[in-house]
KEKE-3310 file (N, C-alpha, C; in steps of 0.2 Angstrom, whole numbers, plus 5000, padded with zeros to 4 digits):
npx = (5100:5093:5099:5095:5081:5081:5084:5077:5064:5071:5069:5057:5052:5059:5053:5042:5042:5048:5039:5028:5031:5036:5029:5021:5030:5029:5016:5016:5023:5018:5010:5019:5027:5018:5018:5031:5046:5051:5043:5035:5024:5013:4995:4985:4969:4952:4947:4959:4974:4980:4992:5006:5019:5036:5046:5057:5053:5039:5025:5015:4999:4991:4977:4974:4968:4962:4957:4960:4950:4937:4925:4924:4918:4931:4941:4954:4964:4973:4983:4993:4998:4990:4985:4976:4966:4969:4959:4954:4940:4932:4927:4936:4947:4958:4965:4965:4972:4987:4990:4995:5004:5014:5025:5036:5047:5031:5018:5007:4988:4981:4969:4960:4948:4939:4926:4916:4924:4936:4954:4963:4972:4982:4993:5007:5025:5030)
npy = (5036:5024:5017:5025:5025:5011:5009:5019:5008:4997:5003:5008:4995:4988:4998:4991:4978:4979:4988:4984:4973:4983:4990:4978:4979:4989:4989:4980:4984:4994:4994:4990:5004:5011:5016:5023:5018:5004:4987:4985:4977:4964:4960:4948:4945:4937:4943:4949:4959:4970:4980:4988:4998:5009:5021:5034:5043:5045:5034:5023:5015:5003:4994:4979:4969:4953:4946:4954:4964:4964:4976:4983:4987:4995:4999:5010:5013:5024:5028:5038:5036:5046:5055:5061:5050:5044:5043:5033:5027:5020:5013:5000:4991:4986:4989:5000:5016:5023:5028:5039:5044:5056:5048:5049:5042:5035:5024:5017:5012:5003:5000:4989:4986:4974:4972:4971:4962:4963:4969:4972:4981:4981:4993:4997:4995:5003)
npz = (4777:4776:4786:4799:4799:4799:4813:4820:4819:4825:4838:4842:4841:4850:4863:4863:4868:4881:4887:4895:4901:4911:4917:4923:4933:4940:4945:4955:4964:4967:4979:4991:4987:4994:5005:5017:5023:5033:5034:5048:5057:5048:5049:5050:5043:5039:5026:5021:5025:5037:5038:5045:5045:5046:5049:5055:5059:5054:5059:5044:5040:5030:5021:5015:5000:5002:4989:4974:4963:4966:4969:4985:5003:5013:5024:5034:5048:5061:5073:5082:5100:5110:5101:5088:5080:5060:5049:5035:5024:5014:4996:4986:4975:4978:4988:5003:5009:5012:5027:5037:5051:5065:5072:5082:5094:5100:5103:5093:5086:5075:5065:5051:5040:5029:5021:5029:5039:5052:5059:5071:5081:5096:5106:5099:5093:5100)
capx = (5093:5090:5099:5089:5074:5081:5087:5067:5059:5072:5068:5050:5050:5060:5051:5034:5042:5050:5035:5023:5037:5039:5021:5020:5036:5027:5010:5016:5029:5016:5006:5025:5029:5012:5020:5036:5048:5052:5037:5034:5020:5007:4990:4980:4962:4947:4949:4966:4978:4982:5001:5012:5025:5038:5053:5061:5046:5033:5022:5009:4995:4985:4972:4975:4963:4965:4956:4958:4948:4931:4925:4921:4919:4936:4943:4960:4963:4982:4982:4999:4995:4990:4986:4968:4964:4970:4955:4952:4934:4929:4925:4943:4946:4964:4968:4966:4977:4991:4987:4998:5004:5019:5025:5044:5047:5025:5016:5002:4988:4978:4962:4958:4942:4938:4919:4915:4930:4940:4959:4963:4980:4983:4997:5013:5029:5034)
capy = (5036:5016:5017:5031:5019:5003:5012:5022:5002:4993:5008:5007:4987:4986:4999:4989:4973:4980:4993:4979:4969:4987:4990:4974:4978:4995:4986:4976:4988:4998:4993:4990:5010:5017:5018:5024:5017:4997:4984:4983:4971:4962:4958:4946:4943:4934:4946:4952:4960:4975:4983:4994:5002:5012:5026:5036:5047:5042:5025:5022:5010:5002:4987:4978:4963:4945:4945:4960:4964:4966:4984:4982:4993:4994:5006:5009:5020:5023:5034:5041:5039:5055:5059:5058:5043:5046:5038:5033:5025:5019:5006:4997:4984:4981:4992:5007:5023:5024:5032:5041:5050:5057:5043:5047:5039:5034:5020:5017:5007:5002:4994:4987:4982:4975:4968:4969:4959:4968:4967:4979:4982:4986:4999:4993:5000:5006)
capz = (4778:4778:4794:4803:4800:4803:4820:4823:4821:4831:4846:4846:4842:4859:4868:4865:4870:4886:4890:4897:4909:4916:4921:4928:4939:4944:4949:4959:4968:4970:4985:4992:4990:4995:5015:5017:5030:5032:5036:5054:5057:5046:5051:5043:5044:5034:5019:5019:5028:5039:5035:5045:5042:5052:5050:5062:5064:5055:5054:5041:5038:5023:5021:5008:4999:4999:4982:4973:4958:4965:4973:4990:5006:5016:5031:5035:5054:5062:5079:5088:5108:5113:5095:5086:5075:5055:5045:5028:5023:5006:4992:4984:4973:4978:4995:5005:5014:5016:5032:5042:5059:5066:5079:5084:5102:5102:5102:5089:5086:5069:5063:5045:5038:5023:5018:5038:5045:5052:5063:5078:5086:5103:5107:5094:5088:5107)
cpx = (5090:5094:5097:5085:5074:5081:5081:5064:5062:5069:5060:5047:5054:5057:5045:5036:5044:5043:5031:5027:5037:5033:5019:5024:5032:5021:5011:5022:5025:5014:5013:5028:5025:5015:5027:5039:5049:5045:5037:5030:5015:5003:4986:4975:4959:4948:4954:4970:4977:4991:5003:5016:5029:5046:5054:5056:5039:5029:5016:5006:4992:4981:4974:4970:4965:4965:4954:4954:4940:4928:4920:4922:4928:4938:4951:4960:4968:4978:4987:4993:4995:4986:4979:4971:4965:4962:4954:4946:4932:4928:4932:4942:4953:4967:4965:4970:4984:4988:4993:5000:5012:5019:5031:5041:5040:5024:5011:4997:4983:4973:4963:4955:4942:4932:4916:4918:4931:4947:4960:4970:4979:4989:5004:5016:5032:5041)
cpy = (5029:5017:5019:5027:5014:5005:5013:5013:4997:4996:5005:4998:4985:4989:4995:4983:4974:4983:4987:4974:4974:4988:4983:4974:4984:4994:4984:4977:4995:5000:4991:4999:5013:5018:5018:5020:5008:4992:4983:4979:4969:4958:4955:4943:4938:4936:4948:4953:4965:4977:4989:4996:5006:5017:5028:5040:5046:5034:5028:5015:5008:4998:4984:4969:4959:4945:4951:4959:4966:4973:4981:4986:4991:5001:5006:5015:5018:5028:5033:5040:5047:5059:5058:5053:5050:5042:5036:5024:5027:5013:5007:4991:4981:4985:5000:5010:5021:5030:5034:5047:5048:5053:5043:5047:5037:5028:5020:5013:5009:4999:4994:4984:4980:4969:4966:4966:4963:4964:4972:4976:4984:4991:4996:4997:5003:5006)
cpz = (4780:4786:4800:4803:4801:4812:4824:4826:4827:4841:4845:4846:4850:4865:4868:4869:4880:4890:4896:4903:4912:4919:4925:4935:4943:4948:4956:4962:4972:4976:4992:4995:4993:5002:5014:5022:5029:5036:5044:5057:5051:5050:5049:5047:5037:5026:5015:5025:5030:5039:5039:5046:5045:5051:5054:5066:5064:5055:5050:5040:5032:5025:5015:5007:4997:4994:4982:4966:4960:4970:4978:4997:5012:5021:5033:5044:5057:5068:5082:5096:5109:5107:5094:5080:5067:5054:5039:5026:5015:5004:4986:4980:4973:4987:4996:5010:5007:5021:5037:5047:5061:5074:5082:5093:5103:5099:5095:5089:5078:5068:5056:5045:5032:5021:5026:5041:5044:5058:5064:5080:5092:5104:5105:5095:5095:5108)
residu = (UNK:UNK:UNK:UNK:UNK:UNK:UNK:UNK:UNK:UNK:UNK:UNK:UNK:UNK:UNK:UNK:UNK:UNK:UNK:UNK:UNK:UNK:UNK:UNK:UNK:UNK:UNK:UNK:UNK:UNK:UNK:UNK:UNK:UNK:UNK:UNK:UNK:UNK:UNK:UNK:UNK:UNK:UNK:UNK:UNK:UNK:UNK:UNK:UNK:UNK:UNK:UNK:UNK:UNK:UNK:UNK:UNK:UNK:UNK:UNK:UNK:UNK:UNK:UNK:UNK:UNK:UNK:UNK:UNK:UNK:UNK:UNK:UNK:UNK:UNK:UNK:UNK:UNK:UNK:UNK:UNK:UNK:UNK:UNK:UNK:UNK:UNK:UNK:UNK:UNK:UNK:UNK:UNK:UNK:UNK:UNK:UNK:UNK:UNK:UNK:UNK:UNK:UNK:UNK:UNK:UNK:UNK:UNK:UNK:UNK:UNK:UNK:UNK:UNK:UNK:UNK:UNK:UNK:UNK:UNK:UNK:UNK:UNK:UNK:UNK:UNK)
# end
């Protein structure tokens, strides 16, 4: 019976010690797995960055904030040639989208605003 119990307090005295390194490793993978595919260009402007991303069919885009932590208005928009504009518009305190469109063999191009800068592509990813 003492060893059931020594056995319960060492498991949960480990999991609390471990729980918190994992959450940090999830945070900060997270804005990594929001877009599938491997990194294709970054864009960076006054407040952050524009990101995207690129597999065999499709690309995605995000925005992401220089400084995150304060809620601010941001835009994310991706468009296949040929295709209509994806859009995503809101208020962020650390990024927005993932946004994406089906791009095998197309070009694309992306905008990213964040607090009224903003950065534009012209026709990427060809």
């Amino acid at each position: 019976m003492f060893a059931q119990c020594l056995a319960v307090i060492m498991t949960v005295g480990a999991l609390t010690v471990a729980g918190p390194a994992v959450q940090r490793s999830d945070a900060a993978a997270s804005i990594a797995s929001a877009c599938s595919g491997r990194p294709a260009k970054i864009f960076k402007f006054a407040t952050g960055e524009l990101r995207v991303y690129k597999n065999r069919q499709y690309a995605c885009a995000m925005t992401v904030s220089k400084t995150p932590g304060v809620r601010r208005a941001m835009s994310v928009e991706l468009q296949a040639r040929g295709g209509s504009p994806k859009r995503l518009k809101g208020t962020s305190t650390r990024k927005m989208g993932p946004v994406t469109v089906h791009a095998l063999n197309r070009c694309v191009r992306a905008t990213g605003a964040i607090s009224g800068k903003a950065r534009s592509t012209g026709w990427i990813l060809c």
